[in-house]
C-alpha positions in Angstrom: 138.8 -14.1 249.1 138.2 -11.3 252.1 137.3 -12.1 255.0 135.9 -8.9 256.6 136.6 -9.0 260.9 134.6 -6.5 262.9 136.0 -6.6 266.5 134.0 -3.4 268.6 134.5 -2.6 272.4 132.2 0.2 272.6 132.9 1.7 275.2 134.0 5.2 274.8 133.7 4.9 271.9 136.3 2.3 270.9 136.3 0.0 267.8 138.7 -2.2 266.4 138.3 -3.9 262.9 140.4 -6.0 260.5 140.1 -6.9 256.5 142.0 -9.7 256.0 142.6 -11.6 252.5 143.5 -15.4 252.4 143.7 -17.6 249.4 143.1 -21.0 251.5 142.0 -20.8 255.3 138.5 -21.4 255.7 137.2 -19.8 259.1 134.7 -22.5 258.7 135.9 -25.6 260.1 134.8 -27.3 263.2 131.6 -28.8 264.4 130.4 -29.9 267.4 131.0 -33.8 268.8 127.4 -34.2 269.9 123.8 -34.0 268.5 120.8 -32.9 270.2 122.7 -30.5 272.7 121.4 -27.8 275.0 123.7 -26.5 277.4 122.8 -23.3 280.1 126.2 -21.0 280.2 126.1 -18.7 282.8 128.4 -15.0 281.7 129.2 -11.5 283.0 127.8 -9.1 281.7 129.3 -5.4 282.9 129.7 -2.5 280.1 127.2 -4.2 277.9 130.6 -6.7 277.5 129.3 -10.8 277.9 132.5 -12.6 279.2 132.1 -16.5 279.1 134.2 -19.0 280.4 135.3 -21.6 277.6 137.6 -24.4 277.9 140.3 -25.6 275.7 142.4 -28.7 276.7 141.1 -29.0 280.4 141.7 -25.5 281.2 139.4 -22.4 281.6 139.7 -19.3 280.3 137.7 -15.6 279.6 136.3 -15.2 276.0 134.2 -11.9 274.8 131.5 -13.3 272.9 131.5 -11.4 269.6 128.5 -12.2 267.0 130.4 -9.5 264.8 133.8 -11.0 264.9 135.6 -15.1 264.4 137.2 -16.8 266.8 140.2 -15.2 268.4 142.5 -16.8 270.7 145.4 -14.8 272.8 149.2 -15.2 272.5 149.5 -17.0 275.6 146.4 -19.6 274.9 148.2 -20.1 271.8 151.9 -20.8 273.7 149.5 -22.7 276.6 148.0 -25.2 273.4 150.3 -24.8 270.6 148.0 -25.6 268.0 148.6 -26.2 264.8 149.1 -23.1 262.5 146.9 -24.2 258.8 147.6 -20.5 257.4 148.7 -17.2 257.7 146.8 -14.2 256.9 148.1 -10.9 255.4 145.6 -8.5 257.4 145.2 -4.6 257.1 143.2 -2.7 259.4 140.8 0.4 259.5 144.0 2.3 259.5 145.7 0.5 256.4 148.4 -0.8 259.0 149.4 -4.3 258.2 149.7 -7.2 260.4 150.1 -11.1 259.5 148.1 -12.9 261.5 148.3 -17.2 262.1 145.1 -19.1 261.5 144.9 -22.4 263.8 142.8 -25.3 264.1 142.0 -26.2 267.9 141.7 -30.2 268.6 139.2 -29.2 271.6 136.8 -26.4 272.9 134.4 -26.6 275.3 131.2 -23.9 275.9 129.9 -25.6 278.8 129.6 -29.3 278.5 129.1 -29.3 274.3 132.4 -29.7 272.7 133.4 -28.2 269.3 136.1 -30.0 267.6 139.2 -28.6 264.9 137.5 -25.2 265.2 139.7 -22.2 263.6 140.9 -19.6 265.2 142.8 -16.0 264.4 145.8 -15.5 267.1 146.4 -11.7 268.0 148.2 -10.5 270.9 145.6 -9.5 273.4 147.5 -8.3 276.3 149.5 -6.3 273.8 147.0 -3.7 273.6 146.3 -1.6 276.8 142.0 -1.9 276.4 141.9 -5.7 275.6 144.3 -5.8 278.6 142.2 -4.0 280.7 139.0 -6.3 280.2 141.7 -9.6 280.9 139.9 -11.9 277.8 141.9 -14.7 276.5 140.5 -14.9 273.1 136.9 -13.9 270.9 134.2 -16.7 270.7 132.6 -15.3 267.0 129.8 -16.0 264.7 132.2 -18.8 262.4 132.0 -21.5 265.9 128.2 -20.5 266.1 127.1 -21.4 262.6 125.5 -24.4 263.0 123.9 -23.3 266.4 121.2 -21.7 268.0 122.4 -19.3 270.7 119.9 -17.1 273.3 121.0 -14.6 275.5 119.4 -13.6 278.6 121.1 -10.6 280.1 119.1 -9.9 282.6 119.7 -13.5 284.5 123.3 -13.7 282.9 122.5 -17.2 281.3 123.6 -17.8 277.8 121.4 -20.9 276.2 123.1 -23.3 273.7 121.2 -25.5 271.7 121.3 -27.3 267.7 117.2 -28.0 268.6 115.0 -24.6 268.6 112.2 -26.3 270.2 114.3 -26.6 273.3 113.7 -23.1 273.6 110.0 -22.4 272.9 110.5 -20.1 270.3 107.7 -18.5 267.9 108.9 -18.5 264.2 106.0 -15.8 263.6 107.9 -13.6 265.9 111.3 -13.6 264.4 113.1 -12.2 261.3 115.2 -14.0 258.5 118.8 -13.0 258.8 121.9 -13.6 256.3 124.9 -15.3 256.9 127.8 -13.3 255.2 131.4 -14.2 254.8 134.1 -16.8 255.5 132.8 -16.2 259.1 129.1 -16.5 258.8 128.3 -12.7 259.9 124.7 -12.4 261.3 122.8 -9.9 259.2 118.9 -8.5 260.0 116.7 -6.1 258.3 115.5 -3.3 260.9 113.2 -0.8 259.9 113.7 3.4 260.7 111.3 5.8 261.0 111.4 9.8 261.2 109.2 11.6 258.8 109.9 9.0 256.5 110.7 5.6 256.9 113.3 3.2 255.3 114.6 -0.3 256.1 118.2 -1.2 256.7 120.3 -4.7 256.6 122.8 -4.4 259.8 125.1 -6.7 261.7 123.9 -7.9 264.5 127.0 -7.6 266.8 127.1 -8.8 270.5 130.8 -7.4 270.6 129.9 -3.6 270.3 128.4 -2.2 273.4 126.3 0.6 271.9 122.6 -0.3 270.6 122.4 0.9 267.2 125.4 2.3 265.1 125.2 3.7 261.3 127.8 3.6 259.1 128.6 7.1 257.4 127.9 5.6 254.2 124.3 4.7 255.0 123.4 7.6 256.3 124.6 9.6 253.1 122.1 6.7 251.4 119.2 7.9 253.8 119.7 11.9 253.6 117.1 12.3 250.3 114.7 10.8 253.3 113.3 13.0 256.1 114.2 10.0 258.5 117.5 11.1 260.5 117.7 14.8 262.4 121.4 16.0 262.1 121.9 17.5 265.6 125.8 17.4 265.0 128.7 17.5 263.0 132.7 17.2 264.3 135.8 16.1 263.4 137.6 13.9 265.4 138.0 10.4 266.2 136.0 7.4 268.2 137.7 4.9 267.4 141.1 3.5 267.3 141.8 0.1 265.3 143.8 -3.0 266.0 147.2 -1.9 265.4 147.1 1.7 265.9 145.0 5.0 265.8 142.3 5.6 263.5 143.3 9.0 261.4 140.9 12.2 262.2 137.6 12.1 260.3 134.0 13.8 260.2 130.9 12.6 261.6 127.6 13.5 262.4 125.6 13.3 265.4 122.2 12.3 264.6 118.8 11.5 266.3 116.4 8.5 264.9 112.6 9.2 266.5 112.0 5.3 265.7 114.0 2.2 265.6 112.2 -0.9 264.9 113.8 -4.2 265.5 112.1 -7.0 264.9 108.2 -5.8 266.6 110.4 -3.5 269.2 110.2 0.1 268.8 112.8 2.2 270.2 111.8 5.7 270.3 114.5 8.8 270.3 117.8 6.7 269.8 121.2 9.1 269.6 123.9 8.2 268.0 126.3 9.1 265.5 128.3 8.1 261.8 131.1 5.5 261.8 133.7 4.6 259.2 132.5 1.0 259.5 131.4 0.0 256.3 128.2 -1.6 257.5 125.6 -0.6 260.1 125.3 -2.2 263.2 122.6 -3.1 266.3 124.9 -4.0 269.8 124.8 -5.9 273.0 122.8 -2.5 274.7 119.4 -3.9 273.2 120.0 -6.9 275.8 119.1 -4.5 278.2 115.5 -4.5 277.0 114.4 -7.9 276.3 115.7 -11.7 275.7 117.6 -12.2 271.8 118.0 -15.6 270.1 120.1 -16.0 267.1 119.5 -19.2 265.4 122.7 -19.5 262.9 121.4 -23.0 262.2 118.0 -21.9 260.6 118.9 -18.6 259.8 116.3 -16.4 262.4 116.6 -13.4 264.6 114.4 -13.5 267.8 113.9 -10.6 269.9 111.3 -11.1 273.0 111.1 -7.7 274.5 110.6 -6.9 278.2 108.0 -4.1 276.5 106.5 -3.3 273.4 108.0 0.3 273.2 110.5 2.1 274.8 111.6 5.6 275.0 115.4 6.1 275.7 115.8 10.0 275.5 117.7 11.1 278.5 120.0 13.8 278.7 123.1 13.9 276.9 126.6 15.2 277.1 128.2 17.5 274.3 130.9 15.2 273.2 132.5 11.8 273.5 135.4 10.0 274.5 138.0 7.4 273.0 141.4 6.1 274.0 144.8 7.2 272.5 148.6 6.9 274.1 146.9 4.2 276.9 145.2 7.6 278.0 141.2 8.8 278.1 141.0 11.7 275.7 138.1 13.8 274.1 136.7 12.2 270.6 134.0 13.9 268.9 132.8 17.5 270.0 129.1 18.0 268.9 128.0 20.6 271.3 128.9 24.2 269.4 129.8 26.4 272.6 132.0 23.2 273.9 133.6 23.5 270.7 135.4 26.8 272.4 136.6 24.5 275.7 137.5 21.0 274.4 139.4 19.6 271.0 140.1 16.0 269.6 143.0 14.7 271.6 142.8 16.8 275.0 143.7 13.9 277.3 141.1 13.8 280.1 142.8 13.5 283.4 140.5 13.8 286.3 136.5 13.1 286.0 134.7 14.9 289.5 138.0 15.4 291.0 138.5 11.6 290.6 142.3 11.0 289.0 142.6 8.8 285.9 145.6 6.7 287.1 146.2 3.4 285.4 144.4 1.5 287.0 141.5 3.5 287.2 142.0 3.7 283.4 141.2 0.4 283.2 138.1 0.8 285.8 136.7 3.3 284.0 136.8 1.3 280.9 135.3 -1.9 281.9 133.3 -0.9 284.6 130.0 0.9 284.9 130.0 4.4 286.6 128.3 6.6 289.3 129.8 9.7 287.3 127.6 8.3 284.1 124.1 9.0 285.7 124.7 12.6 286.9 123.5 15.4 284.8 126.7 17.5 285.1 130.1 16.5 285.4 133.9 18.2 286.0 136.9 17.6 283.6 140.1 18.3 284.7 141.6 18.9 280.7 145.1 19.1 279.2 145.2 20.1 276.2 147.6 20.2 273.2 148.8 23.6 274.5 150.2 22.0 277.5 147.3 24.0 279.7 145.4 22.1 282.1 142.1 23.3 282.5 138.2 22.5 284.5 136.1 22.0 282.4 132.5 21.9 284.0 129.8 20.1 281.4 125.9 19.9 281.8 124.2 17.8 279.8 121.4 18.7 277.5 117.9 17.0 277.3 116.9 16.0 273.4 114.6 19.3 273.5 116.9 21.6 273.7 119.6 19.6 271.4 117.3 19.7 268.4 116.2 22.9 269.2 120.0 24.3 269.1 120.8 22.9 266.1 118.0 23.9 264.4 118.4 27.8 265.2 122.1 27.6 263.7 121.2 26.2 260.9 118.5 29.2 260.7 
């Protein structure tokens, strides 16, 4: 059997992802001591990243709730509990790398008041790697614990509802959408619909642990391209990405712009983003931004009350993107041509407006939103592979005059 484990922290773009094959550990054990529950959680929510507190054995610690991932639980939780190990799992990641990692069963754990009992859980060292380090999480709270619950999340008040009754929570069946449970880890999966030209329909993951709104896989898109529904407005090679246990190997992707994205009754109008190596398409925790989501494991429905029936989200954009390598900020992709001349894949990134990337600010940067992020031009202070160090001043471009570019070189 494989279990397929998507853990994103979108931030710069970052993702980290696992396939792991076991023969006998089911992710699917554990259920919750109580009937009828409803429980308000209140979370932060900071990077489009929810943080809840969850309690194992009297004690409380930080979880990332991740829709797109299983339960994870830190070294030290794991030397703080010392469950019992039931299995252990030969796991690759997206880099082939391979990593064993112990499956345990946890006596207790505690979202609020309801208490979930012999739940499994993946052990990874967390403050082994410099991003999960950075955000200070103890462990993932994932779609396998969920399965047999109904969970809404309400960003804009920071409350996360918990429930095993949907009436507790008003909802309208007639406004929600069937999803698919997939895997040992009962992965949420929706149809949303895309429209350019043409229009298609396309089974994602809905994933609370990624940050962005909407991400395609490289391998849809390819699907999609006999269909006037995607504008190309980019193409680089690079890297986004790095995975669990080490960096994600140079690749090309295209930047591309989607005039419609329709999830559930929501349209979202002039969405950017670009191809991943994932090998499914995702929608993230941004779309919490916009309206209230329920996702009712138990009945198998996707809610989405939106704080408007459209929205527009063009804005300007900058030419390129950024990722993490060496426990340093460095450029990713490069989409805009004449950057192309200025910045490469790995220049590391050491000053942003004259402010220096120090450690700690590292980690600031990377958890925490930014003043620098709203302003329509910005300063880099580059070193590249050369050695050179080098300002780089960057304006970014409205949608406009992005299409418009890349349409007259492809003339």
């Amino acid at each position: 059997m494989k279990i397929r484990i998507q853990i994103v922290c979108k931030l710069l773009v970052l993702a980290f992802s696992l396939t792991a094959c076991a023969q006998n550990a089911s992710l699917k054990n554990g259920y919750a001591k109580s009937k009828n529950y409803y429980e308000e959680i209140p979370f932060e929510f900071d990077k489009n990243k929810i943080i809840i507190p969850v309690e194992i054995e009297g004690k409380t610690y930080r979880f990332l709730l991740d829709t797109g991932a299983p339960n994870i639980i830190s070294a030290e939780v794991l030397q703080a509990v010392k469950p019992k190990i039931i299995a252990t799992i030969p796991t690759n990641d997206a880099n082939r790398k391979k990593q064993n990692l112990d499956v345990v069963s946890l006596k207790s754990l505690k979202l609020g008041a309801v208490e979930f009992e012999n739940a499994t859980a993946l052990v990874y060292d967390l403050n082994g790697s410099d991003i999960f380090k950075c955000f200070g999480i103890d462990g993932f709270i994932g779609s396998n614990l969920l399965r047999q619950s109904i969970l809404q999340i309400d960003a804009k008040n920071r409350v996360l509802k918990l429930t095993d009754r949907p009436r507790r929570l008003q909802l309208d069946k007639k406004l929600s959408e069937k999803i698919k449970l997939v895997g040992n880890q009962s992965s949420p999966y929706v149809w949303i619909k895309l429209k350019g030209k043409e229009s298609g329909k396309e089974l994602v993951l809905i994933d609370t642990g990624m940050g962005s709104l909407y991400d395609v896989s490289r391998e849809n898109f390819d699907i999609f391209k006999s269909k006037t529904i995607f504008n190309a407005i980019g193409q680089s090679d690079g890297a986004s990405s790095i995975s669990l246990f080490g960096e994600v190997p140079v690749n090309n992707q295209i930047r591309v712009h989607l005039p419609t994205l329709v999830i559930n009754d929501f349209e979202i109008k002039n969405y950017i983003t670009h191809t991943t190596k994932d090998d499914n398409s995702k929608i993230g925790a941004e779309l919490l931004n916009y309206g209230v989501m329920t996702i009712d494991f138990k009945n198998k429905r996707f809610y989405f009350n939106p704080y408007s029936e459209t929205l527009d989200v063009s804005k300007p954009m900058l030419g390129f993107t950024r990722t993490f390598k060496n426990s340093k900020i460095v450029i990713g992709y490069v989409w805009d041509e004449d950057l192309k001349t200025k910045l490469k894949y790995g220049d590391e990134v050491l000053a942003i407006n004259d402010e220096v990337l120090t450690e700690s600010k590292i980690c600031e940067y990377v958890t925490k939103s930014s003043t620098s992020e709203s302003l329509n031009q910005i300063k880099l202070k580059i070193k590249n592979k050369e050695g050179n160090i080098v300002d780089v001043l960057i304006t970014k471009k409205e949608l406009d005059k992005i299409l418009n570019d890349f349409n007259i070189r492809l003339n």
